[in-house]
gemmi code that builds the backbone of each chain (N, CA, C; Angstrom):
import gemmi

chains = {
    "A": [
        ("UNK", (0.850, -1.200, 0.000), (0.000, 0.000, 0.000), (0.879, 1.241, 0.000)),
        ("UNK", (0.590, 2.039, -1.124), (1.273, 3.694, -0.899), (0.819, 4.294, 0.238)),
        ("UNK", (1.596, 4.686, 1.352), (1.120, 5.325, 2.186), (2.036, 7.153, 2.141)),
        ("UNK", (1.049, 8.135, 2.169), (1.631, 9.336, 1.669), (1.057, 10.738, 2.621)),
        ("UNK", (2.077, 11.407, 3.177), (1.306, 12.364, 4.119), (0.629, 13.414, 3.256)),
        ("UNK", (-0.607, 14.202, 3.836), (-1.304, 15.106, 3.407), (-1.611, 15.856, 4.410)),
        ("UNK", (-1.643, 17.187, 4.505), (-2.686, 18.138, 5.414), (-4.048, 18.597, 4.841)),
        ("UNK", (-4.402, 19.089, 6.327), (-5.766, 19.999, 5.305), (-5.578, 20.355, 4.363)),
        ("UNK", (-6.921, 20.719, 3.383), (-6.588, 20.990, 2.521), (-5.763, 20.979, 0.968)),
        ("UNK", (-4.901, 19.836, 1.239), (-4.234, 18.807, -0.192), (-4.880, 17.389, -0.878)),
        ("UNK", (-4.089, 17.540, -1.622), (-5.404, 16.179, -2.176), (-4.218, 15.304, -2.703)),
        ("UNK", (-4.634, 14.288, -3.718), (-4.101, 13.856, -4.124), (-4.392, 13.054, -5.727)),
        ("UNK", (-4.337, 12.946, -6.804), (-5.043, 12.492, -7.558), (-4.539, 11.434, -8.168)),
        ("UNK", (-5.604, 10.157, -8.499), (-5.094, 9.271, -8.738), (-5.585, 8.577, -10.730)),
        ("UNK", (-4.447, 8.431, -11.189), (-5.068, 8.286, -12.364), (-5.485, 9.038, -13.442)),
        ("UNK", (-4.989, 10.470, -13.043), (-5.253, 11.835, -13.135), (-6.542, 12.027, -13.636)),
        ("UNK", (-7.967, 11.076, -13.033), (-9.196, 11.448, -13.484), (-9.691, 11.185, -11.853)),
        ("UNK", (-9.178, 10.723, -10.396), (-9.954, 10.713, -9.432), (-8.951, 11.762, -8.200)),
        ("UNK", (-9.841, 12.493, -7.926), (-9.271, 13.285, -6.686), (-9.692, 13.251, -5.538)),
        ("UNK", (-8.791, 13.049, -4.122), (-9.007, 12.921, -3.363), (-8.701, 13.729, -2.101)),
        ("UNK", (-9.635, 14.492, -1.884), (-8.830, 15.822, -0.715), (-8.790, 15.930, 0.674)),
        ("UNK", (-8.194, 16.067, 1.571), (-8.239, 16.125, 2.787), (-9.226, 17.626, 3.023)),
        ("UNK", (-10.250, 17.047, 3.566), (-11.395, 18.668, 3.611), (-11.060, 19.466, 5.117)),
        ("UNK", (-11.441, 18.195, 5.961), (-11.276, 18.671, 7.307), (-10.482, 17.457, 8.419)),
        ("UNK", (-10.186, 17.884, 9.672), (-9.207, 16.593, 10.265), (-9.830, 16.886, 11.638)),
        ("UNK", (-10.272, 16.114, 12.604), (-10.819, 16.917, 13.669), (-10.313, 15.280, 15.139)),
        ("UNK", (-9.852, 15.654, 15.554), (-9.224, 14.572, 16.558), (-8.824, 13.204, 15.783)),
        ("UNK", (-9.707, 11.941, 15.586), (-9.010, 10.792, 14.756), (-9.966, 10.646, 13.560)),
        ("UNK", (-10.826, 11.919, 13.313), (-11.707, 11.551, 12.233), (-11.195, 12.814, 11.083)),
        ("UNK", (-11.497, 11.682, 9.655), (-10.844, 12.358, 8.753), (-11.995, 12.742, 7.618)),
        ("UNK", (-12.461, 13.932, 6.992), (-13.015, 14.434, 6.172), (-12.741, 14.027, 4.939)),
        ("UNK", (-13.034, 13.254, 4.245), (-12.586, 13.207, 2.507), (-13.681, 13.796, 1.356)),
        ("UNK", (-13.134, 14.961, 0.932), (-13.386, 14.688, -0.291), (-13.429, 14.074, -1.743)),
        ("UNK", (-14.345, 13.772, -2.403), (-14.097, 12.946, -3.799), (-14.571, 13.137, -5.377)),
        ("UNK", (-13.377, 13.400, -5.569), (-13.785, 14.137, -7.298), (-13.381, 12.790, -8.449)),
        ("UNK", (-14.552, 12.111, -9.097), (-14.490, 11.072, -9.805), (-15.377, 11.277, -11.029)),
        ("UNK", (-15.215, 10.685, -11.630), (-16.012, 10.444, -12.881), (-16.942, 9.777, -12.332)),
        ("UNK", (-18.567, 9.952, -13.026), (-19.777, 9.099, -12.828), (-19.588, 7.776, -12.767)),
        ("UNK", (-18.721, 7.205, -13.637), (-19.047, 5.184, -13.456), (-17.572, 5.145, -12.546)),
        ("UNK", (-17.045, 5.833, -11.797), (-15.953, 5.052, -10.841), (-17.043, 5.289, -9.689)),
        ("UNK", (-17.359, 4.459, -9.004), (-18.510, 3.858, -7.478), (-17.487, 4.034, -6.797)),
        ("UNK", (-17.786, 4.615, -5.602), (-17.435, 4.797, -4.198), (-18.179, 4.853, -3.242)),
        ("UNK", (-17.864, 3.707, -2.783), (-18.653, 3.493, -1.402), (-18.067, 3.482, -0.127)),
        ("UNK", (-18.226, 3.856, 1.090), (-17.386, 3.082, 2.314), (-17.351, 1.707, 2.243)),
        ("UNK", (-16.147, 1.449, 2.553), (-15.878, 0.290, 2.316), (-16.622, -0.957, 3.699)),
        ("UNK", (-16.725, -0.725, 4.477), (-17.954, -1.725, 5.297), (-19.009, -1.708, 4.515)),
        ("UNK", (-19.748, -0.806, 3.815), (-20.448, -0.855, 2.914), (-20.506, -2.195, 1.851)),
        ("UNK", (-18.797, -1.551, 1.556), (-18.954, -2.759, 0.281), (-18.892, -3.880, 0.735)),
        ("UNK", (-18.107, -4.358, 1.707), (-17.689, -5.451, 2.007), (-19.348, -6.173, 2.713)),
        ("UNK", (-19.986, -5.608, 3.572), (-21.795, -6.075, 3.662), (-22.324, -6.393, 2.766)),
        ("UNK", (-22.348, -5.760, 1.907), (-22.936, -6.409, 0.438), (-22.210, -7.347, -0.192)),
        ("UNK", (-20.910, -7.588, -0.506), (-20.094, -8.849, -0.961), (-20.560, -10.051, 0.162)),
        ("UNK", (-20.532, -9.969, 1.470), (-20.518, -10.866, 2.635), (-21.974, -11.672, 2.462)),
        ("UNK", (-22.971, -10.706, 1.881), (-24.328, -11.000, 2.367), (-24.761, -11.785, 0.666)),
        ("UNK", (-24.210, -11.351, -0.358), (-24.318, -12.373, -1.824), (-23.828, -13.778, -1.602)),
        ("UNK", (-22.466, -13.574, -0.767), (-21.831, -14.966, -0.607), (-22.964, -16.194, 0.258)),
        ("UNK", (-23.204, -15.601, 1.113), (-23.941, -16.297, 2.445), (-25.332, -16.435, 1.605)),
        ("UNK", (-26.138, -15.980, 0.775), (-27.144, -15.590, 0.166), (-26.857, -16.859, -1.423)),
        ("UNK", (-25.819, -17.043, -1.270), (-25.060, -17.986, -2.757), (-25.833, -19.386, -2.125)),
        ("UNK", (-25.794, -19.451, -0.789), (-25.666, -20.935, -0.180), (-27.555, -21.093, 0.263)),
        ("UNK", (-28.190, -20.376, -0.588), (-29.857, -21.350, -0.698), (-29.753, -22.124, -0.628)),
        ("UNK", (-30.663, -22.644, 0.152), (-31.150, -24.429, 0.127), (-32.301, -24.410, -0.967)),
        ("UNK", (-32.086, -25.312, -1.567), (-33.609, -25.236, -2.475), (-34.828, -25.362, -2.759)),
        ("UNK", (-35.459, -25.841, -1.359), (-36.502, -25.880, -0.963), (-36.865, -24.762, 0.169)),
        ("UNK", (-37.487, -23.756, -0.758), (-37.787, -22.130, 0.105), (-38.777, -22.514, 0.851)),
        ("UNK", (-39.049, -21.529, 1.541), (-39.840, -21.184, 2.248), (-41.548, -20.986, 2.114)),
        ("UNK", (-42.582, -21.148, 2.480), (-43.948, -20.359, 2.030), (-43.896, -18.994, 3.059)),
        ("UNK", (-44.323, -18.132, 1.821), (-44.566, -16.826, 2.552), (-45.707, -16.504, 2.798)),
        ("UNK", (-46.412, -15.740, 3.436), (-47.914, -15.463, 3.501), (-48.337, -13.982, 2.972)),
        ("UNK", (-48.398, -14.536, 1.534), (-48.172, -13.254, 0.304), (-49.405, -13.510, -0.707)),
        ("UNK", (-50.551, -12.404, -0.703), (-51.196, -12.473, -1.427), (-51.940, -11.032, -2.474)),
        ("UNK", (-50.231, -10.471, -2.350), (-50.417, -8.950, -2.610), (-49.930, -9.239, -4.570)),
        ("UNK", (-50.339, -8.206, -4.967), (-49.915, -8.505, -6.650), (-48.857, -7.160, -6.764)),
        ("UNK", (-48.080, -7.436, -7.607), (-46.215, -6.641, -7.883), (-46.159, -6.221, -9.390)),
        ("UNK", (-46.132, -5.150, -9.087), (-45.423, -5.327, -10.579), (-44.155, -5.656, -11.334)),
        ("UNK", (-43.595, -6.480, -10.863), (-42.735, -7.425, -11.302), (-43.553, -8.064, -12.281)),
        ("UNK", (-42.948, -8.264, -13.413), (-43.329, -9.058, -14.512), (-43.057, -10.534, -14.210)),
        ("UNK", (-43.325, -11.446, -14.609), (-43.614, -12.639, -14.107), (-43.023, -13.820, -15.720)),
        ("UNK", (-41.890, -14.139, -14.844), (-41.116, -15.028, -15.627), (-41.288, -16.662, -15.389)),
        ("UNK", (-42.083, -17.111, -16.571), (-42.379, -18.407, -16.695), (-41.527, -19.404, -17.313)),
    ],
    "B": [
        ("UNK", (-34.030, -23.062, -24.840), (-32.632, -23.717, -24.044), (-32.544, -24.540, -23.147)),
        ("UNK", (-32.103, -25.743, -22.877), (-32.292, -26.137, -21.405), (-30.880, -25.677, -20.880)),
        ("UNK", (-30.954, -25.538, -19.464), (-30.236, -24.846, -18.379), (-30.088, -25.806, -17.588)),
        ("UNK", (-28.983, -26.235, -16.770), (-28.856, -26.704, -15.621), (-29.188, -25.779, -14.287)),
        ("UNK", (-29.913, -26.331, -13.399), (-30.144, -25.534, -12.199), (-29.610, -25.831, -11.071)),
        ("UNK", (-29.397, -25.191, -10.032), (-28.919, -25.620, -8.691), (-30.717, -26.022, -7.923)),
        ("UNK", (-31.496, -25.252, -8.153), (-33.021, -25.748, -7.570), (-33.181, -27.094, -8.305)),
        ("UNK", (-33.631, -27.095, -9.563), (-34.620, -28.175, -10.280), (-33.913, -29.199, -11.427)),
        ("UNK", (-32.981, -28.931, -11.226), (-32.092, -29.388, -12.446), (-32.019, -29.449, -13.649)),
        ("UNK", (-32.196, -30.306, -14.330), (-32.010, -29.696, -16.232), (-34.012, -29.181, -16.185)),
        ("UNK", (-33.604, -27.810, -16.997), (-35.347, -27.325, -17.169), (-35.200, -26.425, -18.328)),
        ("UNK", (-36.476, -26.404, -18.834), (-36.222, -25.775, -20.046), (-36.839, -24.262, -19.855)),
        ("UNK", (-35.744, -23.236, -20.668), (-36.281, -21.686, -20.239), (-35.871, -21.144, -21.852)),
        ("UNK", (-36.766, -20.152, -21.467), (-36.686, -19.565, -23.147), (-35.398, -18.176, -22.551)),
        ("UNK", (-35.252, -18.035, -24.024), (-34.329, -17.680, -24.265), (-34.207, -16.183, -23.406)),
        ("UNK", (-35.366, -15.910, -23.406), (-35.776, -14.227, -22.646), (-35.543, -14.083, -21.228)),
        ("UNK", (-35.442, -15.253, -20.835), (-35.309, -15.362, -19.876), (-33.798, -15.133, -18.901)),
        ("UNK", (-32.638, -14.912, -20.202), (-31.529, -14.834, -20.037), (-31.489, -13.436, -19.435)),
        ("UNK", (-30.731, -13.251, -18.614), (-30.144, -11.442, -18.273), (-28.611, -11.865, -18.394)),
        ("UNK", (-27.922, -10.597, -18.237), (-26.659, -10.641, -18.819), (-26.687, -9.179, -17.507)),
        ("UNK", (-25.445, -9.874, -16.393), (-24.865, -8.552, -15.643), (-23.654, -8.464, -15.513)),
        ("UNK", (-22.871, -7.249, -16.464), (-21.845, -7.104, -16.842), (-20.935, -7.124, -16.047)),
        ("UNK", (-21.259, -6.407, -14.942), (-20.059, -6.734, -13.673), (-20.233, -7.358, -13.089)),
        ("UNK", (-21.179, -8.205, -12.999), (-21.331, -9.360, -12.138), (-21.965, -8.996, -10.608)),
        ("UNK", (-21.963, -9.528, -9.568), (-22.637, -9.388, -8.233), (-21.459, -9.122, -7.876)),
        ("UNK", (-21.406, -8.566, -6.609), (-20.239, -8.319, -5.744), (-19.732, -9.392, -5.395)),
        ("UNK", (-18.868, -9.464, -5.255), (-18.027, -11.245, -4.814), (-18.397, -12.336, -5.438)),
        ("UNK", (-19.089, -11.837, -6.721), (-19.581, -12.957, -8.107), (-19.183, -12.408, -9.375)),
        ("UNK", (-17.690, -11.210, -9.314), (-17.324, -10.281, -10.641), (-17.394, -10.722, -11.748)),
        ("UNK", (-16.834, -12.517, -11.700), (-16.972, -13.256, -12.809), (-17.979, -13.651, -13.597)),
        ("UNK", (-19.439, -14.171, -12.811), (-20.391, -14.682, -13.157), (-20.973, -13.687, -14.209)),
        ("UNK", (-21.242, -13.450, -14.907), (-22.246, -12.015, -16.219), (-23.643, -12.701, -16.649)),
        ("UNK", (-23.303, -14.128, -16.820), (-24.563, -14.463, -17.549), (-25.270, -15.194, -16.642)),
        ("UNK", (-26.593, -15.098, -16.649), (-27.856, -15.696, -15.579), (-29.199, -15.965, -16.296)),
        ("UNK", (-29.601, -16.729, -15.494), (-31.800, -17.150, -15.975), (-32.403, -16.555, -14.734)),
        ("UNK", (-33.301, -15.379, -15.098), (-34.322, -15.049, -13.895), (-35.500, -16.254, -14.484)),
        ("UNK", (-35.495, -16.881, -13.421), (-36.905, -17.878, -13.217), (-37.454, -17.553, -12.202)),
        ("UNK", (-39.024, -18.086, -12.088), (-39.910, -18.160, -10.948), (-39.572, -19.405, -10.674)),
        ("UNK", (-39.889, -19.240, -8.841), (-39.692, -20.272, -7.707), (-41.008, -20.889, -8.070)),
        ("UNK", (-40.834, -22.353, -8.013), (-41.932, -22.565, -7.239), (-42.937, -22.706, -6.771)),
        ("UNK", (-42.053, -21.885, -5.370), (-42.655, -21.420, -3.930), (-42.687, -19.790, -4.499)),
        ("UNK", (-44.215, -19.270, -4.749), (-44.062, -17.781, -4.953), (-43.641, -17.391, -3.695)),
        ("UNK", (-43.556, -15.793, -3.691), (-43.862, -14.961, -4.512), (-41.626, -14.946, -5.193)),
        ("UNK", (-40.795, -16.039, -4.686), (-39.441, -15.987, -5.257), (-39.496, -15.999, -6.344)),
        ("UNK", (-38.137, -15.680, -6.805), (-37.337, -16.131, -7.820), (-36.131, -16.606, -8.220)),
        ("UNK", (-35.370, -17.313, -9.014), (-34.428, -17.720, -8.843), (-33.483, -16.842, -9.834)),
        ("UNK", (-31.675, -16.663, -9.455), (-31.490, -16.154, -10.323), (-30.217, -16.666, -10.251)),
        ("UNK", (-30.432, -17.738, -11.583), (-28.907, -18.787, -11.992), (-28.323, -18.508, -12.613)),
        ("UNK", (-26.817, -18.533, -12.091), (-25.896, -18.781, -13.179), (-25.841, -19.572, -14.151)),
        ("UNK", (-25.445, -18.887, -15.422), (-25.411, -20.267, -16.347), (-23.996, -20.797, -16.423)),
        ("UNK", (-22.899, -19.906, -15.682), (-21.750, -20.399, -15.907), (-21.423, -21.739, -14.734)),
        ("UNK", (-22.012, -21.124, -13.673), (-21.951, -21.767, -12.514), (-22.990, -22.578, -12.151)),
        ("UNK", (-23.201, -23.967, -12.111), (-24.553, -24.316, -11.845), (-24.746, -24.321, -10.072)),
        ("UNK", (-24.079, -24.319, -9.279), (-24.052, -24.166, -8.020), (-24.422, -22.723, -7.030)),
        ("UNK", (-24.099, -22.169, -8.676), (-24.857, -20.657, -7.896), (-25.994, -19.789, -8.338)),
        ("UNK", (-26.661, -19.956, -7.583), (-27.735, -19.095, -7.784), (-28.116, -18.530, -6.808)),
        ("UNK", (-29.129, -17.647, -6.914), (-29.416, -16.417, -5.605), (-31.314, -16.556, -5.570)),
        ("UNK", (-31.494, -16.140, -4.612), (-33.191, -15.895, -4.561), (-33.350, -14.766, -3.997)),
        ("UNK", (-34.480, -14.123, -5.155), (-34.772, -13.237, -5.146), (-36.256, -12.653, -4.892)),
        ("UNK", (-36.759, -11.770, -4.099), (-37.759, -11.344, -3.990), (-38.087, -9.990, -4.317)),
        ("UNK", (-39.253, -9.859, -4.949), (-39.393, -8.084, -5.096), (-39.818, -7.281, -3.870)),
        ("UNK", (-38.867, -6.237, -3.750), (-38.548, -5.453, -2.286), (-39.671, -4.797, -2.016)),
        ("UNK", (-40.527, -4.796, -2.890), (-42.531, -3.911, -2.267), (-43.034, -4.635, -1.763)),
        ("UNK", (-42.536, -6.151, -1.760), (-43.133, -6.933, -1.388), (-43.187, -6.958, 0.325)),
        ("UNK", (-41.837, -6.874, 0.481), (-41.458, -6.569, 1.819), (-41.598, -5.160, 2.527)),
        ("UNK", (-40.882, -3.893, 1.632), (-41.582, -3.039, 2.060), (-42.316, -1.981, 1.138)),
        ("UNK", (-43.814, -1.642, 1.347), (-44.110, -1.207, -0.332), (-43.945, 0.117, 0.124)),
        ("UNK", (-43.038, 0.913, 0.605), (-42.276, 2.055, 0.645), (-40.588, 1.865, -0.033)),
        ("UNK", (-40.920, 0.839, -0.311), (-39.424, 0.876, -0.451), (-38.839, 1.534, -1.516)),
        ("UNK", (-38.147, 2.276, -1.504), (-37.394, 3.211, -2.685), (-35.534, 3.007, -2.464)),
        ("UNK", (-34.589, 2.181, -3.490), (-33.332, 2.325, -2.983), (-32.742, 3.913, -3.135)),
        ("UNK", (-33.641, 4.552, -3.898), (-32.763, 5.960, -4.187), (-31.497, 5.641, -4.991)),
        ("UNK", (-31.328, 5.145, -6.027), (-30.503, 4.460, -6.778), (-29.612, 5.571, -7.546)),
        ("UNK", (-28.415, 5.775, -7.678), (-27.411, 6.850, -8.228), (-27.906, 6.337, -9.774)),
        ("UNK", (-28.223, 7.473, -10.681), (-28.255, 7.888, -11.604), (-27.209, 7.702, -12.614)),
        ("UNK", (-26.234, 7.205, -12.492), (-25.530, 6.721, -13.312), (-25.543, 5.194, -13.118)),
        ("UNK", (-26.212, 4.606, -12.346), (-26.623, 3.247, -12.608), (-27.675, 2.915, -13.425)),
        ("UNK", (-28.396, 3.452, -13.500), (-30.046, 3.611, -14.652), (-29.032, 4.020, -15.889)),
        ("UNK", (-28.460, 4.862, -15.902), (-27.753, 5.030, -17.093), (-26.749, 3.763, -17.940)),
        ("UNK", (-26.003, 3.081, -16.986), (-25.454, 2.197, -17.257), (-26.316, 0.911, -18.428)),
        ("UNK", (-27.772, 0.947, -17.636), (-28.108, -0.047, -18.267), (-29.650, 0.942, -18.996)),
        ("UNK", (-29.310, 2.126, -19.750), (-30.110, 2.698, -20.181), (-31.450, 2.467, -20.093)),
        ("UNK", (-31.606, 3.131, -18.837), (-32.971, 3.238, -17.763), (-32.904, 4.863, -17.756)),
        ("UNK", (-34.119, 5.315, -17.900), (-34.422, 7.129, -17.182), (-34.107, 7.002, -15.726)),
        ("UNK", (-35.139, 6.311, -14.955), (-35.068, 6.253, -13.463), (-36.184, 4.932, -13.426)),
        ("UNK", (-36.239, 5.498, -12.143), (-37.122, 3.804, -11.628), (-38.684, 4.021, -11.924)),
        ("UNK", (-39.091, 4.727, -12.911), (-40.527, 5.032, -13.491), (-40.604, 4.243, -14.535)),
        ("UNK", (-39.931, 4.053, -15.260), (-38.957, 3.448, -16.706), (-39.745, 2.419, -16.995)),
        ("UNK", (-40.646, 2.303, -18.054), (-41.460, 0.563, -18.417), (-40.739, 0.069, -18.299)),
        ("UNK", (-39.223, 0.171, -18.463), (-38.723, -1.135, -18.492), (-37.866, -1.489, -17.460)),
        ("UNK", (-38.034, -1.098, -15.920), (-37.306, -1.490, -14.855), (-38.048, -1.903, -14.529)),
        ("UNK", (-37.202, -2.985, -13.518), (-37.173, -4.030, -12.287), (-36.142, -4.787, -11.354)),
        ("UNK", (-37.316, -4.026, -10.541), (-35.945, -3.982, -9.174), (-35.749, -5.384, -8.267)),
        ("UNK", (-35.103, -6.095, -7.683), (-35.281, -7.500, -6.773), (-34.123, -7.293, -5.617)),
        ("UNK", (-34.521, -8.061, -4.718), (-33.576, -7.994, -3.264), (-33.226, -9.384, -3.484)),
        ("UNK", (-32.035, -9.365, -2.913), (-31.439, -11.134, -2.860), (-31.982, -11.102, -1.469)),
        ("UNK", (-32.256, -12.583, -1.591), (-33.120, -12.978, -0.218), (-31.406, -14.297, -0.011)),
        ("UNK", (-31.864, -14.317, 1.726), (-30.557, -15.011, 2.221), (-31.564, -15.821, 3.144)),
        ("UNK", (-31.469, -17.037, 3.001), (-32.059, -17.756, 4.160), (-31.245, -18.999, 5.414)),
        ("UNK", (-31.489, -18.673, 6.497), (-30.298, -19.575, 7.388), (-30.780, -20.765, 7.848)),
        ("UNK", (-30.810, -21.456, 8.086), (-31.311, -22.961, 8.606), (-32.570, -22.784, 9.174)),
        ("UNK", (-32.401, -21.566, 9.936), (-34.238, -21.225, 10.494), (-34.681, -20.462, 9.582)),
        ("UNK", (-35.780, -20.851, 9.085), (-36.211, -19.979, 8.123), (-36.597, -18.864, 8.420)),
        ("UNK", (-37.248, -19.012, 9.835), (-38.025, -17.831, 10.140), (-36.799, -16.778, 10.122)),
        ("UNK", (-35.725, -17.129, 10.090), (-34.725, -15.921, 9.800), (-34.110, -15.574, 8.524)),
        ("UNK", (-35.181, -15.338, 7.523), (-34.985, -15.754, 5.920), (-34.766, -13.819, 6.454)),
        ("UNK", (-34.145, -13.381, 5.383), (-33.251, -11.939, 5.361), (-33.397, -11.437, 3.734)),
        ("UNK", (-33.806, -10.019, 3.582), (-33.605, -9.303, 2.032), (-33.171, -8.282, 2.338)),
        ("UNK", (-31.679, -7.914, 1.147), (-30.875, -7.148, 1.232), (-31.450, -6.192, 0.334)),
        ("UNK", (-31.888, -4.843, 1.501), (-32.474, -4.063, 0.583), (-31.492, -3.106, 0.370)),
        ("UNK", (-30.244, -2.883, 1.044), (-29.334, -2.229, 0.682), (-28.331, -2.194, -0.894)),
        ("UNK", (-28.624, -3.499, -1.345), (-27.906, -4.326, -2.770), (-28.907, -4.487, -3.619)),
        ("UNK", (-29.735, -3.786, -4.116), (-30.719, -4.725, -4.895), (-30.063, -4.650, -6.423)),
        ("UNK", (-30.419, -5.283, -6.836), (-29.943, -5.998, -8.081), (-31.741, -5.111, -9.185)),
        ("UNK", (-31.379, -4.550, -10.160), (-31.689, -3.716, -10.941), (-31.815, -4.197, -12.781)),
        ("UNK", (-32.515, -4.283, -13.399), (-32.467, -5.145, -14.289), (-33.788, -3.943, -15.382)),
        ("UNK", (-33.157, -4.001, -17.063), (-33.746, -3.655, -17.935), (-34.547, -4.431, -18.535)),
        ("UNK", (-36.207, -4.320, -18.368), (-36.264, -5.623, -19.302), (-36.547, -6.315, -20.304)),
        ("UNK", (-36.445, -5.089, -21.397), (-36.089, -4.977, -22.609), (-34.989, -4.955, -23.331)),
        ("UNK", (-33.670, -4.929, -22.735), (-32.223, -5.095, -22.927), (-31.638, -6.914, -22.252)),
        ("UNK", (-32.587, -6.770, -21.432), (-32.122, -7.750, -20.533), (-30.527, -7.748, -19.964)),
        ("UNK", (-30.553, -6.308, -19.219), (-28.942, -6.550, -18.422), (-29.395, -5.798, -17.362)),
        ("UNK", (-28.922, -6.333, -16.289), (-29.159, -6.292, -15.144), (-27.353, -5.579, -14.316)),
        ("UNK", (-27.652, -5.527, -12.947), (-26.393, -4.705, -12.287), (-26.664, -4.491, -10.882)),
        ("UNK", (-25.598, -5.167, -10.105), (-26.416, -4.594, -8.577), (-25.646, -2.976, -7.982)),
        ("UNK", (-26.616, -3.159, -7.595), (-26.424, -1.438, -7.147), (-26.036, -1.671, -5.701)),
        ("UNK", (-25.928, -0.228, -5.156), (-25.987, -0.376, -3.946), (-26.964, 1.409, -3.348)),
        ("UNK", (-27.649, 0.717, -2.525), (-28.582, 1.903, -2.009), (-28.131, 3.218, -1.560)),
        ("UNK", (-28.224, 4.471, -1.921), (-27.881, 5.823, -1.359), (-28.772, 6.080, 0.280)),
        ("UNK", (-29.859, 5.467, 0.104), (-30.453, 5.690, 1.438), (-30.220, 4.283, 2.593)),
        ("UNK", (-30.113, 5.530, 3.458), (-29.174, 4.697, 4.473), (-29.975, 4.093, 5.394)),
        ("UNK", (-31.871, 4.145, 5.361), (-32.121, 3.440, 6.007), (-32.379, 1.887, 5.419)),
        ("UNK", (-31.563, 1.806, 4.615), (-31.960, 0.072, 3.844), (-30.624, -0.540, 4.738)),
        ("UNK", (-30.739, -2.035, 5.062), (-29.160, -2.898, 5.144), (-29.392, -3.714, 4.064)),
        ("UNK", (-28.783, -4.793, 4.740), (-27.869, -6.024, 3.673), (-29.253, -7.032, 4.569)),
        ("UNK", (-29.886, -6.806, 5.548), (-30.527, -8.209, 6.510), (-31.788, -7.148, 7.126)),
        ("UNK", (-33.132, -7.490, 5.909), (-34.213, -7.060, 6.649), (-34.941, -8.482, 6.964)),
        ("UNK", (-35.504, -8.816, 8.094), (-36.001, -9.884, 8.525), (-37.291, -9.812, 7.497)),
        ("UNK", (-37.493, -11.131, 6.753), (-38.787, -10.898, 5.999), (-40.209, -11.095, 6.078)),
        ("UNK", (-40.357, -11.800, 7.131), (-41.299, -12.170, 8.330), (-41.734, -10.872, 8.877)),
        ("UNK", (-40.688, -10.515, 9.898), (-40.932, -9.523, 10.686), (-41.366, -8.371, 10.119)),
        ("UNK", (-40.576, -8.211, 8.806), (-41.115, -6.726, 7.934), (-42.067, -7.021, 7.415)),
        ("UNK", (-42.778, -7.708, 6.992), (-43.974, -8.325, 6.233), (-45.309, -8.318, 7.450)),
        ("UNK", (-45.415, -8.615, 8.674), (-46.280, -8.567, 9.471), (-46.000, -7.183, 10.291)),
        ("UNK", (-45.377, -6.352, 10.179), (-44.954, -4.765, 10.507), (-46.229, -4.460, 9.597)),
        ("UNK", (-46.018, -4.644, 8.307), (-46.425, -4.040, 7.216), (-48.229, -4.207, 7.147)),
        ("UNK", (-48.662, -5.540, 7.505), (-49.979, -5.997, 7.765), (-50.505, -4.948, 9.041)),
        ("UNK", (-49.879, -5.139, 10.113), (-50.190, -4.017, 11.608), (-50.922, -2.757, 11.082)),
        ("UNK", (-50.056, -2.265, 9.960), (-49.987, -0.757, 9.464), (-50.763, -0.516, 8.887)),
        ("UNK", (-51.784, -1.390, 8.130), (-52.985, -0.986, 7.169), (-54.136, -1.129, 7.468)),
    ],
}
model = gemmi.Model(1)
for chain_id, residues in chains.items():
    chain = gemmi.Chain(chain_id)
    for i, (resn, *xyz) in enumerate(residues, 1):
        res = gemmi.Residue()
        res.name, res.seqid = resn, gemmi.SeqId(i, " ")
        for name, pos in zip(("N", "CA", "C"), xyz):
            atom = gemmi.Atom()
            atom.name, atom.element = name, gemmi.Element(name[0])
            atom.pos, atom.b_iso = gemmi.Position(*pos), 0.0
            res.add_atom(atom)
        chain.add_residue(res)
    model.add_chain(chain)
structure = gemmi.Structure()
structure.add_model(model)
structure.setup_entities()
């Protein structure tokens, strides 16, 4: 991992299309700003990693579901 | 086509039935190509890999669980798979459902829902801007919340 000092106020850019700025610094919490193009996604990363964790665990259906007690109509189109 | 399944095993699905998600699921980057089928057991669905026959996901539609539900979805994801927004004839939205040995603790990730054109047929999971969705809404519990309320 590049590890690289910054103060308030500096950034750093990566790829020379994503920027990343130190906004504010306030005891151990750090402010980021983020300047990206529309299709580069940024998420917090517990974020991402909950959603990867919960597809995996979600991979391992058993195949005999459940009955739900559902008698509402969706508009979901209905694939036969 | 027939398809191998991880539910039902060799079954035959038409061809429309194919979606294609270019980046794949999160911690599934590889997988792109899939069959949305119906469960079943309504109101699911299944959604198989065709590369993988061992993986597949179940899916439920998230009004189902909560019919407030809105992911607030970033705008360059509708774009990706040339959608306006979530008004669009041709969207449809699904939660992967996760179920654990107790069922009664069957779980939909309304934070991830998986987003699909369905006139292109390509699909993409997103991830929710509003922060009151997770990854584990109890589907039971939100479903008889939801009965209380009307």
């Amino acid at each position: 991992m590049l590890i690289l000092s910054r103060r308030k106020d500096e950034s750093v850019i990566i790829d020379g299309r994503i920027e990343i700025a130190i906004v504010d610094i306030k005891g151990d919490q750090v402010k980021l700003g983020i300047k990206a193009p529309r299709d580069v996604k940024v998420f917090r990363n517990e974020v991402f990693q909950a959603i990867e964790a919960e597809n995996k665990a979600a991979a391992d259906a058993p195949v005999d579901l459940p009955a739900l007690p559902v008698n509402h109509r969706t508009d979901s189109e209905k694939y036969d | 086509m027939i398809v191998d399944t991880k539910a039902y095993g060799s079954v035959e699905v038409d061809e429309r039935q194919s979606i294609t998600i270019p980046s794949g699921l999160y911690g599934f980057e590889s997988l792109e190509r899939f069959i949305l089928m119906d469960a079943r057991q309504r109101p699911f669905y299944w959604l198989q890999s065709l590369d993988v026959q061992e993986v597949a996901f179940v899916l439920i539609d998230p009004k189902l669980i909560r019919p407030d539900y809105d992911a607030n979805i970033d705008s360059a994801d509708f774009e990706a798979l040339g959608l306006e927004d979530s008004n669009d004839e041709h969207f449809l939205q699904f939660s992967i459902v996760t179920i654990p040995e107790d069922r009664q603790g069957m779980t939909a990730n309304l934070q991830g829902p998986i987003i699909i054109n369905k006139e292109s047929r390509l699909g993409r999971q997103c991830i929710s801007q509003n922060d009151s969705w997770n990854v584990r809404h109890n589907i039971l519990e939100e479903m008889a919340a939801g009965k209380d309320a009307c």
